[in-house]
N, C-alpha and C positions, 0 to 999 in steps of 0.2 A: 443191820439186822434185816432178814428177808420173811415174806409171809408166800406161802404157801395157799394159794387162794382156792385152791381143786383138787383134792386125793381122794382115797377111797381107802382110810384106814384099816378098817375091817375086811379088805380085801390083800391088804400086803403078805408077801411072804416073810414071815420074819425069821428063818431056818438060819441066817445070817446072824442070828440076836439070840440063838437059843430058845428060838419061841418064846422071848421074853419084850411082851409090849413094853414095860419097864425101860430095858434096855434098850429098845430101839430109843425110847420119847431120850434118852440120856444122850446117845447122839444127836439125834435134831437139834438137843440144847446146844452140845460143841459145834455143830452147825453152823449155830448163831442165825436158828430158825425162830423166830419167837412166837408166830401164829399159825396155825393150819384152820382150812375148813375143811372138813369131815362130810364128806357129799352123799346124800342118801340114791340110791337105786329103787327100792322096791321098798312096799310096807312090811313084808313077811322078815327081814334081817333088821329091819331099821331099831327094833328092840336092840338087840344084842348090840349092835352098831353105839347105840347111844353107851349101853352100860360098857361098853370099852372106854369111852373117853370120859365117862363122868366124872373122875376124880380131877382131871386137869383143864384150871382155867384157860390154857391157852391154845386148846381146840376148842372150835366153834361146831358146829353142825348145819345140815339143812336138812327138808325133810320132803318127799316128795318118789315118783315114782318116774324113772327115765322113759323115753319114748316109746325103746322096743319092747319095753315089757309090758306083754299082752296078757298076762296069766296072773292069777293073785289078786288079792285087794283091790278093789276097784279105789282109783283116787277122786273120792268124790270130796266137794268140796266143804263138807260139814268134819269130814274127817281131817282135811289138811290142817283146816280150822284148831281144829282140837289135838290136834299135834303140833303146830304151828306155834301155839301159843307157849310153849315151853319156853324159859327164860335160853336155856342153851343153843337151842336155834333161832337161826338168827336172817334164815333165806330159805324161798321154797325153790326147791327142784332138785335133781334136775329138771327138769322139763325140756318140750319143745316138738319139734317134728324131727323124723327119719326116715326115708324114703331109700336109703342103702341097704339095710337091713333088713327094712318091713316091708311085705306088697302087698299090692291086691286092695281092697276096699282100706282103706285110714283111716274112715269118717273116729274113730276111736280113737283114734291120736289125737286128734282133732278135740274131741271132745274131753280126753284126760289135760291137753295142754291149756284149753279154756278153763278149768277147772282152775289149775296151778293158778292160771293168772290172777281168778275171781278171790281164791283165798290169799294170795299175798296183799292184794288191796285191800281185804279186810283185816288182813294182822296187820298191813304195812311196815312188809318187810319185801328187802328185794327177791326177785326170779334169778336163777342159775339155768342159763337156756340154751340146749343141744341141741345145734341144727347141722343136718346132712344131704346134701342134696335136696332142699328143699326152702330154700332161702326167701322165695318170693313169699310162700304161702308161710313161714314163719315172719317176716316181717306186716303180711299182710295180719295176719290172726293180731298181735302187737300191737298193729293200730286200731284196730277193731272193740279190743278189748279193751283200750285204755293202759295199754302195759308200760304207758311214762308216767304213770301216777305214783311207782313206785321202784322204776328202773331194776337195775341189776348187773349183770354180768351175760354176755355171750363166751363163752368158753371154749378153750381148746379152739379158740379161731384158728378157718381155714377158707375163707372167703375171699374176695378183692376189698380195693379201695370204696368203691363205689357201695356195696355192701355197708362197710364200719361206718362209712357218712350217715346212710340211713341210720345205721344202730345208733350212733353217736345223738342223732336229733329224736330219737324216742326214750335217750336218756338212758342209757347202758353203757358199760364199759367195755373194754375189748380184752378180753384174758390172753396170753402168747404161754404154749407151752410148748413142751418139749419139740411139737416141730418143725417150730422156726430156727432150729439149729440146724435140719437138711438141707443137702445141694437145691433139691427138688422145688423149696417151698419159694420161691421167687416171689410169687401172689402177698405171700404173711407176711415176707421180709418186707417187702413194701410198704406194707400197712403199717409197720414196728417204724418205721423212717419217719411215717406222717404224722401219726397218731399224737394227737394232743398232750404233753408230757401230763395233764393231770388224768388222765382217761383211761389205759392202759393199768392191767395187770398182769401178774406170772404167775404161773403153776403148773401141776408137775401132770396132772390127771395119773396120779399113780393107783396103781403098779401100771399102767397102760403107757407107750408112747415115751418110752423113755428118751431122753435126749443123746444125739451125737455127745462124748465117744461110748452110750451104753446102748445103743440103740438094737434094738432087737431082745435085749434081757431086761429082766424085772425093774419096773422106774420104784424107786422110792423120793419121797419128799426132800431128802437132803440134797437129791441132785438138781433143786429147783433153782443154786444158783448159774448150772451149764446155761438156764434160760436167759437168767442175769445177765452171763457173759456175753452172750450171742446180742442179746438186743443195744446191750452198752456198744459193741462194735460196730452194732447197723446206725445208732444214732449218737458214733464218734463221741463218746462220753464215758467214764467212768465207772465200773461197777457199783462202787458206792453209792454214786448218782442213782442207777436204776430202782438200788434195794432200796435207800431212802424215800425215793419217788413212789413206787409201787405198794411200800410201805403205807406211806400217806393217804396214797387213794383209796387204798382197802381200808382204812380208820374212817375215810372221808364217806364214802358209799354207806360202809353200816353203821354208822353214827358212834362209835367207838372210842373210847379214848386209847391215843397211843401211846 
């Protein structure tokens, strides 16, 4: 069974499904997907986000507001707080820094991703954290804030080795998605080689970055095992090995019974 540790359900196209959420979650089952998290972007959808997934236990959620979003709901952290606490979620963020997408003055990233930290320490739950071009000054805010008090995930890793060391000793996990399955990604592959077998997760960050052979078109969660495949070949092992392994970690991180 494989968990799906990063998608963006309410963003999928489901025109494949007949617009029918129903019908897609009935694939994921033949799948043999058994968990997703449900990753929030912005406050303004995160309503409708949740009432998509409410009837099924076996999406999780976070709640939180990504980097680049400069417009909207301020994420203060009385609010994460109070949305946080829902039993369905279960991690704040995304969060983090961006420096690809966003210019110019940041101090506002800055202060929305302090924010994320301060409220997952008070729910004690873990950070879902998006970094791009901006590695040092997310690693630096991290330690600053005390962000191993309550660890988390760095996702959609695209870093070095040197990098995941850090993350690794402030108590984070290293998520691998769709792509570590590119010619290009040399850097991730390596990291997928070293990486601690309990430390390490997969996911799809869908609909975004789908995996070699979909690359370029719509990701959905079921093809979160192309990740599987890819990482089992980088560390001469088994598929089953990866999913049961990534399996565990993701129970192991959010306190979960699996």
């Amino acid at each position: 069974m494989l968990i799906d540790s990063h998608c963006h359900l309410d963003r999928l196209d489901l025109k494949p499904y007949n617009d029918d959420f129903a019908c897609f979650m009935q694939e994921v089952k033949n799948s043999r997907i058994e968990h997703l998290l449900c990753i929030a972007i912005d406050l303004e959808s995160y309503p409708a986000m949740l009432e998509l997934v409410a009837d099924y236990p076996q999406i999780s959620v976070s709640v939180g507001v990504h980097p680049n979003v400069d417009e909207g709901e301020n994420p203060s952290v009385e609010k994460l707080i109070a949305l946080g606490a829902n039993d369905k979620v279960i991690a704040i963020g995304e969060t983090g820094l961006d420096y690809f997408r966003s210019s110019g003055d940041l101090s506002w990233q800055h202060r929305h991703f302090r924010n994320h930290i301060q409220a997952a320490k008070a729910l004690k739950k873990p950070l879902i954290i998006h970094t791009r071009e901006a590695k040092q000054d997310t690693l630096r805010i991290l330690q600053e804030e005390n962000a191993s008090e309550v660890g988390g995930i760095i996702h959609c890793f695209t870093e070095d080795w040197d990098f995941a060391q850090q993350a690794l000793d402030l108590n984070f996990y290293i998520s691998f998605s769709g792509i570590v399955t590119f010619n290009s990604a040399k850097d991730i592959q390596e990291v997928a080689k070293k990486i601690p077998a309990d430390r390490f997760l997969i996911e799809t960050d869908s609909p975004y970055l789908a995996p070699v052979p979909f690359r370029g078109r719509p990701n959905y969660p079921t093809y979160v095992r192309y990740v599987a495949e890819q990482i089992a070949k980088l560390r001469d092992t088994s598929v089953e090995a990866i999913a049961q392994q990534s399996t565990a970690n993701f129970y192991q991180l959010f306190n979960m019974a699996g």
